[in-house]
Biopython code that builds the backbone (N, CA, C, O; Angstrom):
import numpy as np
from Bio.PDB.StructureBuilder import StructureBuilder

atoms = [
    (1, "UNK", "N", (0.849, -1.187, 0.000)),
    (1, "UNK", "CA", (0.000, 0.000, 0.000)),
    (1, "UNK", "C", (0.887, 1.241, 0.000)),
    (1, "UNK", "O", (1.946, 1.214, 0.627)),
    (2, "UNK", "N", (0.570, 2.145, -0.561)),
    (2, "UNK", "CA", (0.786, 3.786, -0.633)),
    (2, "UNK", "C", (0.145, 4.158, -0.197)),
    (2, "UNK", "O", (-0.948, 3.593, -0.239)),
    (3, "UNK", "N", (0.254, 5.156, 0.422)),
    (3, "UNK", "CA", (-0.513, 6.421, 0.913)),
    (3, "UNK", "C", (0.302, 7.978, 0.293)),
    (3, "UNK", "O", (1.337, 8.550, 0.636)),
    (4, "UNK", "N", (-0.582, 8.230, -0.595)),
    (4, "UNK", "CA", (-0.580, 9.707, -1.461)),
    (4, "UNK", "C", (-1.262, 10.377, -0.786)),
    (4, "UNK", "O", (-2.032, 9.982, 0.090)),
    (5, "UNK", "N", (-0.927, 12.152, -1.330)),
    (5, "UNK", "CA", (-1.344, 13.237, -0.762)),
    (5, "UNK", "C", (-1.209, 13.870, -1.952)),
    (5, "UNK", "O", (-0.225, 13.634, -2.652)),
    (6, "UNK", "N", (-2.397, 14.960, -2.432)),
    (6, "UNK", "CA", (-2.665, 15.009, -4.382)),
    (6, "UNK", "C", (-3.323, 16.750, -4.021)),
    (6, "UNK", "O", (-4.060, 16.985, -3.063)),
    (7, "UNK", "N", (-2.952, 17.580, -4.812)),
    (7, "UNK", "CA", (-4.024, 19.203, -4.711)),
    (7, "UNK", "C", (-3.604, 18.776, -6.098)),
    (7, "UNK", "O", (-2.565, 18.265, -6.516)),
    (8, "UNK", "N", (-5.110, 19.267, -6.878)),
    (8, "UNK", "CA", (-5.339, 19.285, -8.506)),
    (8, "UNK", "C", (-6.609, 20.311, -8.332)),
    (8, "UNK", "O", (-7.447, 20.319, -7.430)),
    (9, "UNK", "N", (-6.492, 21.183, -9.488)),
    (9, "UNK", "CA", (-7.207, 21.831, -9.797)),
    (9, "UNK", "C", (-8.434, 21.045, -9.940)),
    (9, "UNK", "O", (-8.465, 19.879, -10.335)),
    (10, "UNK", "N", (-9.592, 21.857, -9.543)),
    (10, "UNK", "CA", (-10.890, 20.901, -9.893)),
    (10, "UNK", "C", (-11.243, 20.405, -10.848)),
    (10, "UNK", "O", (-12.000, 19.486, -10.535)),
    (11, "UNK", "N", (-11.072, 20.520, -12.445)),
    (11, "UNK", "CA", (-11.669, 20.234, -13.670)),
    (11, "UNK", "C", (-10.562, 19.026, -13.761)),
    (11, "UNK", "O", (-10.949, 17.937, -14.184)),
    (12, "UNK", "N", (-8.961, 19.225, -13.308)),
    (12, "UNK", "CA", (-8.187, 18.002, -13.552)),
    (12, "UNK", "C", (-8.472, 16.818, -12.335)),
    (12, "UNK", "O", (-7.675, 15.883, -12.410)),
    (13, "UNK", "N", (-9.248, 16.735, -11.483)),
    (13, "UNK", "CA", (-9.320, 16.270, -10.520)),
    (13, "UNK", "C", (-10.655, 15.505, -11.089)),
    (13, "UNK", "O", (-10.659, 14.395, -10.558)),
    (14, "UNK", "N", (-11.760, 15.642, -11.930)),
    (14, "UNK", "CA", (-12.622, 15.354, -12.296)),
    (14, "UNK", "C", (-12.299, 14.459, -13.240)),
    (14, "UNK", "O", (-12.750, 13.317, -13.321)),
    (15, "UNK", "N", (-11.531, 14.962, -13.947)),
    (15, "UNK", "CA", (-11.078, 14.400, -15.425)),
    (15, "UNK", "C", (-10.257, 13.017, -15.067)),
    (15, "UNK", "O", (-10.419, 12.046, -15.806)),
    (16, "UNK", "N", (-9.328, 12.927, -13.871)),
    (16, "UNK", "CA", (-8.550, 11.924, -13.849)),
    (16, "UNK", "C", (-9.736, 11.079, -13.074)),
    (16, "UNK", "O", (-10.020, 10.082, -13.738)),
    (17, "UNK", "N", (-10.457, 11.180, -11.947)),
    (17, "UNK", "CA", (-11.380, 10.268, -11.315)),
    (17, "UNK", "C", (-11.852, 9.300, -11.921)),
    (17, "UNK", "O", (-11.875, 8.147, -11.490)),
    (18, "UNK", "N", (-12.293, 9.696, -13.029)),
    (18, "UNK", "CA", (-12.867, 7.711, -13.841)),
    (18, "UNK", "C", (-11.986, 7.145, -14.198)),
    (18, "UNK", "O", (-12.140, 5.934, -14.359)),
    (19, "UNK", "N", (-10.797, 7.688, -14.457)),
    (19, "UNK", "CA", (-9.550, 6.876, -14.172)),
    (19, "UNK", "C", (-9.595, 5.335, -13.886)),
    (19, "UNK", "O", (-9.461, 4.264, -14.476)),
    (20, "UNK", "N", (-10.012, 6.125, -11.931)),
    (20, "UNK", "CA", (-9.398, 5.124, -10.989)),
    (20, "UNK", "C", (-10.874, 4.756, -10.809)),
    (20, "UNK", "O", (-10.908, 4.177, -9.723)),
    (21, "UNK", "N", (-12.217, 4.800, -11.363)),
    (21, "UNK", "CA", (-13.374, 4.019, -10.952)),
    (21, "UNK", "C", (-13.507, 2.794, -11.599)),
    (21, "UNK", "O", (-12.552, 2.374, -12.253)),
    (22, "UNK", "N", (-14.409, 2.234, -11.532)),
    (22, "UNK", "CA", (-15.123, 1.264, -11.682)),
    (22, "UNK", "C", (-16.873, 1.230, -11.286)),
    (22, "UNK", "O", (-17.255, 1.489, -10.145)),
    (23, "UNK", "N", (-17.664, 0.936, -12.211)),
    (23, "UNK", "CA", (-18.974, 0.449, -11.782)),
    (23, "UNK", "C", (-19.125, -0.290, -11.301)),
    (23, "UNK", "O", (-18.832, -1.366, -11.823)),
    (24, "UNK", "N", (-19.684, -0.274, -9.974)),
    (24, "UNK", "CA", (-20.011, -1.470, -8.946)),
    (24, "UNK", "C", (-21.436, -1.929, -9.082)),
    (24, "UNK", "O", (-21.764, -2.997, -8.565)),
    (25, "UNK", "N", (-22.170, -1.310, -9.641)),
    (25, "UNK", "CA", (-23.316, -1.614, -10.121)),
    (25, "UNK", "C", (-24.091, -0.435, -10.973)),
    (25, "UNK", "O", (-23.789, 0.758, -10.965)),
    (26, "UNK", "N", (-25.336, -1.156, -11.831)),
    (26, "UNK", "CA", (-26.134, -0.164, -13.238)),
    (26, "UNK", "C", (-25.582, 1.714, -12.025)),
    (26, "UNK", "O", (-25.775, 1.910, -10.825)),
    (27, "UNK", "N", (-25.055, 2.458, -12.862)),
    (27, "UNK", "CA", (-24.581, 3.746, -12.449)),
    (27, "UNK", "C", (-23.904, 4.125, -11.058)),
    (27, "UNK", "O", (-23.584, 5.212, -10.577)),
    (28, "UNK", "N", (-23.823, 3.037, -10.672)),
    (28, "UNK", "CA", (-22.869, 3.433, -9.345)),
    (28, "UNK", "C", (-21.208, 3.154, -9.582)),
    (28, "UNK", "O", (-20.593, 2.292, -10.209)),
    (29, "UNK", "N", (-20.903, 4.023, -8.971)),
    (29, "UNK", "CA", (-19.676, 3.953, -8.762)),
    (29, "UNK", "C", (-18.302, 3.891, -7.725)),
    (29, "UNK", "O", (-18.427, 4.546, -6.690)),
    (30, "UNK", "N", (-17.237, 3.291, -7.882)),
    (30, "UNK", "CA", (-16.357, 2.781, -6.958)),
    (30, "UNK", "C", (-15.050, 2.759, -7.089)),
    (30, "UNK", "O", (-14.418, 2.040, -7.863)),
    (31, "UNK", "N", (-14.578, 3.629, -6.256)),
    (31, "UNK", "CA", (-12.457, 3.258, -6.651)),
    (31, "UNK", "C", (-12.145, 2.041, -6.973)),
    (31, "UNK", "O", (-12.637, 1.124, -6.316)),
    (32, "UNK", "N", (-11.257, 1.765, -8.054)),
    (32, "UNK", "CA", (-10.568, 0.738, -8.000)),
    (32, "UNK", "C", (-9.099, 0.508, -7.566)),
    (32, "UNK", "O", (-8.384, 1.505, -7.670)),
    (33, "UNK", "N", (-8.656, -0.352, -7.212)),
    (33, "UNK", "CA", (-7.419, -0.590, -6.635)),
    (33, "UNK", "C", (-6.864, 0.350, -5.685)),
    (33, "UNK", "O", (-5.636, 0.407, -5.629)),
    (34, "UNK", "N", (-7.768, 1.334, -4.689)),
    (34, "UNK", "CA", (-7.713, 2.345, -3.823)),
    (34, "UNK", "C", (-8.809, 2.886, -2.957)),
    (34, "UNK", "O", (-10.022, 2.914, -3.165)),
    (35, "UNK", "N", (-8.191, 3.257, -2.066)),
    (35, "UNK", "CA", (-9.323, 4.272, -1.343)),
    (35, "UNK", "C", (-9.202, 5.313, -1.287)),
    (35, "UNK", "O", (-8.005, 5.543, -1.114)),
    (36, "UNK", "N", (-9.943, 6.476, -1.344)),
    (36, "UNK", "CA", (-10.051, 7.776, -2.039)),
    (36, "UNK", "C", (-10.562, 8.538, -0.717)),
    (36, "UNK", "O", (-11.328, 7.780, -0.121)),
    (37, "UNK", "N", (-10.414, 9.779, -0.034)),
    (37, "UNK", "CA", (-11.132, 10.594, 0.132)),
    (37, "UNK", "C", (-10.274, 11.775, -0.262)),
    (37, "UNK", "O", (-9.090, 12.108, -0.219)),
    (38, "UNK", "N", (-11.685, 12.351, -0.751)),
    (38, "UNK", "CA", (-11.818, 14.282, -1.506)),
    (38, "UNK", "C", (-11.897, 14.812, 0.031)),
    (38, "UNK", "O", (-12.618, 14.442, 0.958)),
    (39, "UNK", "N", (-10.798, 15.908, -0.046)),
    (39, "UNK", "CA", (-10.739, 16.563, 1.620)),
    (39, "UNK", "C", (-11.495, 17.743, 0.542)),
    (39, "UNK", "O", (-12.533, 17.164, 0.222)),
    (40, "UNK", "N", (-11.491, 18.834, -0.029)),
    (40, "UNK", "CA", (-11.765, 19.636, -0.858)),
    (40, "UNK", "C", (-10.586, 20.721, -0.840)),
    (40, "UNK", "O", (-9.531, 20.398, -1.386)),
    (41, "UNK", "N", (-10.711, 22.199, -0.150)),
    (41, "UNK", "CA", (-10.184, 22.991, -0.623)),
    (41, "UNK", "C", (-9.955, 23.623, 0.996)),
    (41, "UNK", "O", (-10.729, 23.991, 1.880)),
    (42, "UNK", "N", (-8.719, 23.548, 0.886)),
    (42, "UNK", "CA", (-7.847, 23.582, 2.482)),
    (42, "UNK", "C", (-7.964, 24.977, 2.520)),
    (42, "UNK", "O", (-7.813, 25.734, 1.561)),
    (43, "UNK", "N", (-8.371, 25.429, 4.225)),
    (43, "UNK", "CA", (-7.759, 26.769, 4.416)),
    (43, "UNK", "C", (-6.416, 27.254, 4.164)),
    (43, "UNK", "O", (-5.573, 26.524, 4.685)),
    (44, "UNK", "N", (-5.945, 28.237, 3.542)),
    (44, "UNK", "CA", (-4.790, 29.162, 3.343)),
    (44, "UNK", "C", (-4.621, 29.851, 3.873)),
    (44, "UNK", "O", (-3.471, 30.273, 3.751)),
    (45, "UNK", "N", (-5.686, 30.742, 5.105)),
    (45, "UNK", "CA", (-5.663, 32.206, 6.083)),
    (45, "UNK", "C", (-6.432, 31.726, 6.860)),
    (45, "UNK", "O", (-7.443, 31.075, 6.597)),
    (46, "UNK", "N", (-6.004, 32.016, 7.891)),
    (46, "UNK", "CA", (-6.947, 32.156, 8.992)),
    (46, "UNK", "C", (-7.334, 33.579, 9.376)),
    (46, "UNK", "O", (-6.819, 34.344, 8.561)),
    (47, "UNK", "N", (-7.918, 34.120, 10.136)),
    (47, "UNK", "CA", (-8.499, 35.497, 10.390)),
    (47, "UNK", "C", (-9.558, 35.637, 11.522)),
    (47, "UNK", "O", (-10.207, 34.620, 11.765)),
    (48, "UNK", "N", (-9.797, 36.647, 12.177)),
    (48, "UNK", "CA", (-10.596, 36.924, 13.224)),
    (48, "UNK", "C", (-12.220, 36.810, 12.747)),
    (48, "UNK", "O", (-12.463, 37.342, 11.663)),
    (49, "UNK", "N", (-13.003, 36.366, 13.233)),
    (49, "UNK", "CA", (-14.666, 36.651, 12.590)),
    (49, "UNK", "C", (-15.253, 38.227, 13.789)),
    (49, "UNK", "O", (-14.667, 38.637, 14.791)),
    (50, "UNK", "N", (-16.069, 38.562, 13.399)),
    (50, "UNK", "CA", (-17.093, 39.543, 13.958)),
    (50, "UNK", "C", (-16.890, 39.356, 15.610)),
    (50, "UNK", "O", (-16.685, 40.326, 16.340)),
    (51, "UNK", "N", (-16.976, 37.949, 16.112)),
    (51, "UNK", "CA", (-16.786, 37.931, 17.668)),
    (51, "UNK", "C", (-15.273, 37.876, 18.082)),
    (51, "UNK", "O", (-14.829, 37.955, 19.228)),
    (52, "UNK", "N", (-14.784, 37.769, 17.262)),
    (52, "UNK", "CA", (-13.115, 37.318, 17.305)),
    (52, "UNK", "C", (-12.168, 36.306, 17.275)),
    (52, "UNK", "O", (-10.994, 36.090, 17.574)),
    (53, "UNK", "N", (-13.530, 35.559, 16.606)),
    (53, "UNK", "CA", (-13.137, 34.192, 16.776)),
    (53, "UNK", "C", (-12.010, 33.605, 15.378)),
    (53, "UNK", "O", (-12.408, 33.912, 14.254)),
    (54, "UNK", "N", (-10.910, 32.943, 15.445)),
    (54, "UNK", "CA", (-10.030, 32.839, 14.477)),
    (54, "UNK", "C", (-10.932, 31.600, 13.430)),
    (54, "UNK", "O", (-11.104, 30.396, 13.615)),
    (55, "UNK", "N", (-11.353, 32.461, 12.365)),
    (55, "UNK", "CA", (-11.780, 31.252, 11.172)),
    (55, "UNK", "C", (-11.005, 31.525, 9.653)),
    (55, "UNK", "O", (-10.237, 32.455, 9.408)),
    (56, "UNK", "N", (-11.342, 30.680, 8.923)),
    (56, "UNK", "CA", (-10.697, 30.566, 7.568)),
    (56, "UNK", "C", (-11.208, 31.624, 6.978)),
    (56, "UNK", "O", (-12.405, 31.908, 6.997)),
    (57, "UNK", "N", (-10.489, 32.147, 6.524)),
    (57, "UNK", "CA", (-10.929, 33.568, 5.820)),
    (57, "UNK", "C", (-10.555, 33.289, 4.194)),
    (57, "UNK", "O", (-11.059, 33.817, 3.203)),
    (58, "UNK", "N", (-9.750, 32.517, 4.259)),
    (58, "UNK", "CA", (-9.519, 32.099, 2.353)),
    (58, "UNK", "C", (-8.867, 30.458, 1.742)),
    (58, "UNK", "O", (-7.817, 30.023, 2.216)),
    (59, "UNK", "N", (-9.422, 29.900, 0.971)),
    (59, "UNK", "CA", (-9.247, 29.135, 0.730)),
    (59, "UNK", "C", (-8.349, 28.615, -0.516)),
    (59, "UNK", "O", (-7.972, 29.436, -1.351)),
    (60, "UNK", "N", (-8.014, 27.255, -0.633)),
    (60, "UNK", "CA", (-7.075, 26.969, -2.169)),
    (60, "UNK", "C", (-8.110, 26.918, -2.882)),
    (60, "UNK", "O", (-9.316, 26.742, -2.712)),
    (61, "UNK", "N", (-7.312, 27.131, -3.832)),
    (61, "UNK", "CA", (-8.488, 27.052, -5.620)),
    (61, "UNK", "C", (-8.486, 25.413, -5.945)),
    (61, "UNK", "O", (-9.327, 24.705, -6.499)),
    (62, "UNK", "N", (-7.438, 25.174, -5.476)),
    (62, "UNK", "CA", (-6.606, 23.810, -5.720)),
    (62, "UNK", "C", (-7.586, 22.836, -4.287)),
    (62, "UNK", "O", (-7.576, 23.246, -3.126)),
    (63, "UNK", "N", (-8.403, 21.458, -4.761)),
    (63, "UNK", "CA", (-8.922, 20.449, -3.772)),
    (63, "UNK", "C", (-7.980, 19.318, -3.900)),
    (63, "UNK", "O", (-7.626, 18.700, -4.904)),
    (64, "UNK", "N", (-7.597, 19.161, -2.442)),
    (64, "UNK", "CA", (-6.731, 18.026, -1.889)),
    (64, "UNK", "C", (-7.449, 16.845, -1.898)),
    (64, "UNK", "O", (-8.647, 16.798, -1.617)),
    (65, "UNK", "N", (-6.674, 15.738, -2.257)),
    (65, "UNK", "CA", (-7.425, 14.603, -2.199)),
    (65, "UNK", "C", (-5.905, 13.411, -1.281)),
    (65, "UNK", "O", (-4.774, 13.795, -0.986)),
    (66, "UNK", "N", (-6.364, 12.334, -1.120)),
    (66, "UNK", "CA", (-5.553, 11.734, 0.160)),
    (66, "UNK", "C", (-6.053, 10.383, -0.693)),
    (66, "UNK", "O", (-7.267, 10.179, -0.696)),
    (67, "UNK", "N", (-5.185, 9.442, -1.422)),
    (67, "UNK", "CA", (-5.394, 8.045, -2.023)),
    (67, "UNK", "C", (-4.667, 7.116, -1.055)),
    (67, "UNK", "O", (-3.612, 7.517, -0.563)),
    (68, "UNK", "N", (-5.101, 6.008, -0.764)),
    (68, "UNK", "CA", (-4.170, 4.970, -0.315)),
    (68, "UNK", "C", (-3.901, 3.711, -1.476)),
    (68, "UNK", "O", (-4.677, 2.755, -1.508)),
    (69, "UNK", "N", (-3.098, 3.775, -2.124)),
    (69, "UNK", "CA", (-3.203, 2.773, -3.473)),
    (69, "UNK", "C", (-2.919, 1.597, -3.323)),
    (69, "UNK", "O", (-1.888, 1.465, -2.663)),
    (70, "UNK", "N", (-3.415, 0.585, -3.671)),
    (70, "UNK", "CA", (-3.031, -1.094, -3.078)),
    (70, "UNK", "C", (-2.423, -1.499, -3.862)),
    (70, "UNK", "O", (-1.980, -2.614, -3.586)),
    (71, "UNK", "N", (-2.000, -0.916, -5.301)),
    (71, "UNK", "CA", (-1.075, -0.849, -6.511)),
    (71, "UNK", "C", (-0.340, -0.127, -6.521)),
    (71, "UNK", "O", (0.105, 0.563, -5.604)),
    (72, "UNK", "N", (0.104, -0.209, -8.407)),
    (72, "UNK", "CA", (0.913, 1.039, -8.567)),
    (72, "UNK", "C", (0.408, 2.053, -8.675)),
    (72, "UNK", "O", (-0.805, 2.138, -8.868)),
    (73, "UNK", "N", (1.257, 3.178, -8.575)),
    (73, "UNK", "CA", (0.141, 4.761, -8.538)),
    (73, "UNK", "C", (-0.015, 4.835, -10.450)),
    (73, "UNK", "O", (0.897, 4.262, -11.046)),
    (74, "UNK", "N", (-0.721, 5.268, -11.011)),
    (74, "UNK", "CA", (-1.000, 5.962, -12.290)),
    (74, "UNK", "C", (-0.126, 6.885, -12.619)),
    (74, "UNK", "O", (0.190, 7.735, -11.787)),
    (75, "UNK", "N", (0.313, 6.880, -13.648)),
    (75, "UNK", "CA", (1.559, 8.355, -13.874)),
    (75, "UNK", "C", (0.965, 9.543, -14.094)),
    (75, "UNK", "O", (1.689, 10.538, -14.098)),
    (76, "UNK", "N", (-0.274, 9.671, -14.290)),
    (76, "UNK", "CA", (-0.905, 10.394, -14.300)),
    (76, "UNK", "C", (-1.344, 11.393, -13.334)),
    (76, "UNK", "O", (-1.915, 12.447, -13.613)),
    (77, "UNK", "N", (-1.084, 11.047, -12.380)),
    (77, "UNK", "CA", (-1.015, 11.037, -11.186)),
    (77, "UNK", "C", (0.198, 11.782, -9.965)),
    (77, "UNK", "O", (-0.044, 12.440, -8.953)),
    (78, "UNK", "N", (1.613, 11.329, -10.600)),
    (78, "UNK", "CA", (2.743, 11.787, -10.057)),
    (78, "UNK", "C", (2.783, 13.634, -10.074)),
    (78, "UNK", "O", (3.113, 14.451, -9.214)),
    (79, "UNK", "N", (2.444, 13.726, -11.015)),
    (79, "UNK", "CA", (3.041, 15.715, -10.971)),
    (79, "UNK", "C", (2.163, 16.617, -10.473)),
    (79, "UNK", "O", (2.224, 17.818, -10.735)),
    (80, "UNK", "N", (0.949, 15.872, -9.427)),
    (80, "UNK", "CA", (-0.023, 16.173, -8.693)),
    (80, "UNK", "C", (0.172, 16.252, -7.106)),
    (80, "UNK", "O", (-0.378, 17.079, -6.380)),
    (81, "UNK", "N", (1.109, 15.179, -6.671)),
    (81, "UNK", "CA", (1.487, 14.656, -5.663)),
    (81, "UNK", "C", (2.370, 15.610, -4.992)),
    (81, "UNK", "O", (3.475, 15.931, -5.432)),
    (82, "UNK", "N", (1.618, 16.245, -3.440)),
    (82, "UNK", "CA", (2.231, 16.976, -2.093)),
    (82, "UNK", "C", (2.702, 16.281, -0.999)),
    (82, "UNK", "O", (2.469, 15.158, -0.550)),
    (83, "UNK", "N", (3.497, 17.297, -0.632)),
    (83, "UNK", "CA", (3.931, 16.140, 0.734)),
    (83, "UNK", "C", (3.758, 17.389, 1.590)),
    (83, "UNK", "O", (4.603, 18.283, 1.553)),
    (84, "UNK", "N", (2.568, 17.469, 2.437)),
    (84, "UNK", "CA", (2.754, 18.300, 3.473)),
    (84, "UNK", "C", (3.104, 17.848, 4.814)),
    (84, "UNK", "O", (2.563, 16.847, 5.284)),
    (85, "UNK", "N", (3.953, 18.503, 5.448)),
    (85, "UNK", "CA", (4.279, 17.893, 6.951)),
    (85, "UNK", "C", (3.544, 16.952, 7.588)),
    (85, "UNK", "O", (2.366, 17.190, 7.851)),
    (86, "UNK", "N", (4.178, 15.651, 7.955)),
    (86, "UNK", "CA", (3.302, 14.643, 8.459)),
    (86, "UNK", "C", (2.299, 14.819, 9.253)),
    (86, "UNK", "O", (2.655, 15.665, 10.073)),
    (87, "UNK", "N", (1.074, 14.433, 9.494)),
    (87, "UNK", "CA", (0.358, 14.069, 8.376)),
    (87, "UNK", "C", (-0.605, 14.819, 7.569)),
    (87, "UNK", "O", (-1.393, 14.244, 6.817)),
    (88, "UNK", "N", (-0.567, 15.894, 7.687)),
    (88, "UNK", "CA", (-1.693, 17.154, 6.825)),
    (88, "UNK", "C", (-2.730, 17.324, 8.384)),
    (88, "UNK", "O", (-2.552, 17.260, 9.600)),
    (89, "UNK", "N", (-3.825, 17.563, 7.450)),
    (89, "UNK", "CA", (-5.393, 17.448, 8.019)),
    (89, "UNK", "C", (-5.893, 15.935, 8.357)),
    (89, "UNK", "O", (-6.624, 15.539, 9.265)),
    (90, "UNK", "N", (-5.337, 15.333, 7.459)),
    (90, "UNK", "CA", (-6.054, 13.782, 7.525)),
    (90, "UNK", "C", (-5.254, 12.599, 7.328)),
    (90, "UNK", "O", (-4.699, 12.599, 6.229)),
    (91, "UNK", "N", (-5.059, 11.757, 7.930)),
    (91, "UNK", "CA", (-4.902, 9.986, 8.007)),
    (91, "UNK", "C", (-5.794, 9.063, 7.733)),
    (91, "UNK", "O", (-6.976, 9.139, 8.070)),
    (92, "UNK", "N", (-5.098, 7.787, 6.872)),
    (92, "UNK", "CA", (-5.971, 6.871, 7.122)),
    (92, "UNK", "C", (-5.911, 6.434, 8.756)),
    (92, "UNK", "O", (-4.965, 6.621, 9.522)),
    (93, "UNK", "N", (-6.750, 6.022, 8.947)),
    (93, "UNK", "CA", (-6.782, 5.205, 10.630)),
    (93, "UNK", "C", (-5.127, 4.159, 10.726)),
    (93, "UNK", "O", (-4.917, 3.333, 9.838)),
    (94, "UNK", "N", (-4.341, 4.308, 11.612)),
    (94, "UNK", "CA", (-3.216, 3.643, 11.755)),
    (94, "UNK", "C", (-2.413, 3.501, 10.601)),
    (94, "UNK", "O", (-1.509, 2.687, 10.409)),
    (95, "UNK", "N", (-2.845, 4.386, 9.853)),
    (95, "UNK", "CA", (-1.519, 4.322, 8.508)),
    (95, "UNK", "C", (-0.708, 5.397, 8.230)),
    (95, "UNK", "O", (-0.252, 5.515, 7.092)),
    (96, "UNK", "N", (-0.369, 6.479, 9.388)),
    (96, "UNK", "CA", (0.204, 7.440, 9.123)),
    (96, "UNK", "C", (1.904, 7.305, 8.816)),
    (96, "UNK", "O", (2.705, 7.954, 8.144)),
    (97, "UNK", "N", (1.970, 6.274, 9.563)),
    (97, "UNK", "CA", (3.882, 5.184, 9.058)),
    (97, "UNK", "C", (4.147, 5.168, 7.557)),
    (97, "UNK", "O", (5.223, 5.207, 6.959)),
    (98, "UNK", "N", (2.792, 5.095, 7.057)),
    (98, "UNK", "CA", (2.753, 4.273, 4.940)),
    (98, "UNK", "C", (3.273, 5.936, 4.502)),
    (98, "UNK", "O", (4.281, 6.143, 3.826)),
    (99, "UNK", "N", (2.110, 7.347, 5.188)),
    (99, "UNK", "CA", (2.465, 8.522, 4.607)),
    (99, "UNK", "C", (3.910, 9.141, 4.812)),
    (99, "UNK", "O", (4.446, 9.896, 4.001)),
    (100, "UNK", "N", (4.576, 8.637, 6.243)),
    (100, "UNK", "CA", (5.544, 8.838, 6.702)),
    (100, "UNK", "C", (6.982, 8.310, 5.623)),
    (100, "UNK", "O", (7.849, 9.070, 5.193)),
    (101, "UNK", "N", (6.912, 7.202, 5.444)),
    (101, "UNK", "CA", (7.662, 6.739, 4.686)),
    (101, "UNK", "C", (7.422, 7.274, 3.346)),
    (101, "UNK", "O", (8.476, 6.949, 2.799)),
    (102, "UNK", "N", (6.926, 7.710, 2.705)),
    (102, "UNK", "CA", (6.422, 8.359, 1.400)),
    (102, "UNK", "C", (7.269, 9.263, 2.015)),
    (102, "UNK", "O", (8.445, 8.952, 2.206)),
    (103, "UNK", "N", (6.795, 10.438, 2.383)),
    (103, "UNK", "CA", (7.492, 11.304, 2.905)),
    (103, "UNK", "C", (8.650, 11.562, 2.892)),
    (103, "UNK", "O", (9.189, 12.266, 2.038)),
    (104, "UNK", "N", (9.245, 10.994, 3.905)),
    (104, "UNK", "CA", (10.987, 10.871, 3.916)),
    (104, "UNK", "C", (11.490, 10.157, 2.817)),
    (104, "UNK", "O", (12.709, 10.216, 2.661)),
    (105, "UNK", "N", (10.626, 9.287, 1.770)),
    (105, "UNK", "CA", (11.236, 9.108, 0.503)),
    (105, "UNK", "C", (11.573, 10.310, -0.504)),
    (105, "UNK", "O", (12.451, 10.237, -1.365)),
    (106, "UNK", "N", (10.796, 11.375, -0.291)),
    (106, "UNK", "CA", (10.979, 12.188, -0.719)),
    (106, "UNK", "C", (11.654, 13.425, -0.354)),
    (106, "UNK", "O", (12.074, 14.307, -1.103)),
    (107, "UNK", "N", (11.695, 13.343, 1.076)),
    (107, "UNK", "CA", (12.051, 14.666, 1.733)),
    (107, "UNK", "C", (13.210, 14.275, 3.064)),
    (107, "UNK", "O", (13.237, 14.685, 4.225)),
    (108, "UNK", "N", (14.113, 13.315, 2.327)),
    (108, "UNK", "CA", (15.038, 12.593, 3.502)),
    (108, "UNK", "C", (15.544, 13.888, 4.741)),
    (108, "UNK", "O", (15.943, 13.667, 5.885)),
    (109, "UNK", "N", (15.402, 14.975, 4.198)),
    (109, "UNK", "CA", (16.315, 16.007, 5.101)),
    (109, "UNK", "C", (15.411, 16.457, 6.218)),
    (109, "UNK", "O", (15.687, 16.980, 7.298)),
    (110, "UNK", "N", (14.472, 16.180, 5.779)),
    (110, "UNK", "CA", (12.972, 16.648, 6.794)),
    (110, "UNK", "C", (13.270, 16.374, 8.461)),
    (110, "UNK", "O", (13.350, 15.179, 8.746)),
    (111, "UNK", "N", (13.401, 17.105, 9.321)),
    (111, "UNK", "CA", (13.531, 16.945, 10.551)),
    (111, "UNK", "C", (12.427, 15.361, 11.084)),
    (111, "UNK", "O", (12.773, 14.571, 11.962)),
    (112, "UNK", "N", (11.373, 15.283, 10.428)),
    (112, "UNK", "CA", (10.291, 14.560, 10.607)),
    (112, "UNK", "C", (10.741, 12.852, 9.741)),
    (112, "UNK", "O", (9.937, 11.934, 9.580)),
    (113, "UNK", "N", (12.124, 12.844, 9.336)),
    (113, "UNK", "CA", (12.810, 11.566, 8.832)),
    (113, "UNK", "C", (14.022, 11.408, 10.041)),
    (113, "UNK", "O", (14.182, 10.197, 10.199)),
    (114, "UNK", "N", (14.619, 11.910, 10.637)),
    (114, "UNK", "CA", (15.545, 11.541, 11.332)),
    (114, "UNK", "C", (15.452, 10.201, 12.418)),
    (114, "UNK", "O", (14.656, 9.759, 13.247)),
    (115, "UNK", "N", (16.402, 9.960, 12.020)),
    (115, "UNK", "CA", (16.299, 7.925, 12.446)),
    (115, "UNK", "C", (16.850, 7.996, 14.009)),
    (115, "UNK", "O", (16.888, 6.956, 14.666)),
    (116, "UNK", "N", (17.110, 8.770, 14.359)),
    (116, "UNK", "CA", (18.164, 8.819, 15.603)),
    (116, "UNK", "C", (16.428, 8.795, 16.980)),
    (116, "UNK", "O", (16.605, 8.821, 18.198)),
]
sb = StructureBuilder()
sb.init_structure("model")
sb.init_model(0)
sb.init_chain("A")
sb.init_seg("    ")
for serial, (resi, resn, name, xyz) in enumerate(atoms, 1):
    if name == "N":
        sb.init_residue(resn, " ", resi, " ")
    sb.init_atom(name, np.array(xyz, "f"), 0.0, 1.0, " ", f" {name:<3s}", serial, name[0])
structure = sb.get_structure()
């Protein structure tokens, strides 16, 4: 298993999705060889509201999505792929080790790879 971390513009994020589906039955539909959740479109600012309370005041244009692939990833796929500080907003349940290692595959210098 992989565990990816993906921001794509919305129309390319649409476009690659049947990709990775499959019909599970007459018009339904289902990831194949993965599990998928659409986080959407991450805060970028935070800011005070009317009572003072700190909320998101602006968002990405760009929706994050979080794959765990039980295959190979799609190449289609690669020049999409973020690595934000372990583990973002979201984990699969007990698989934050799979994102971790992704991670430091990519970002060996990362304070958050050190073996010591």
């Amino acid at each position: 298993m992989i565990f990816c971390k993906y921001e794509f513009e919305p129309s390319v994020w649409e476009s690659l999705k049947p990709t990775i589906q499959q019909e599970v039955r007459e018009n339904v539909y289902g990831f194949k060889d993965c599990m998928v959740v659409e986080i959407g479109h991450l805060c970028t600012k935070y800011g005070p509201d009317k009572m003072g309370r700190n909320v998101c005041v602006e968002t990405s244009p760009k929706c994050s999505v979080d794959i765990l692939w039980y295959s190979d990833i799609p190449e289609d796929f690669n020049q999409y792929e973020v690595f934000p500080e372990p583990t973002g907003i979201h984990t699969f349940d007990g698989l934050d080790y799979l994102y971790k290692q992704r991670f430091c595959q990519f970002n060996p210098n990362s304070p958050h790879c050190d073996v010591n």
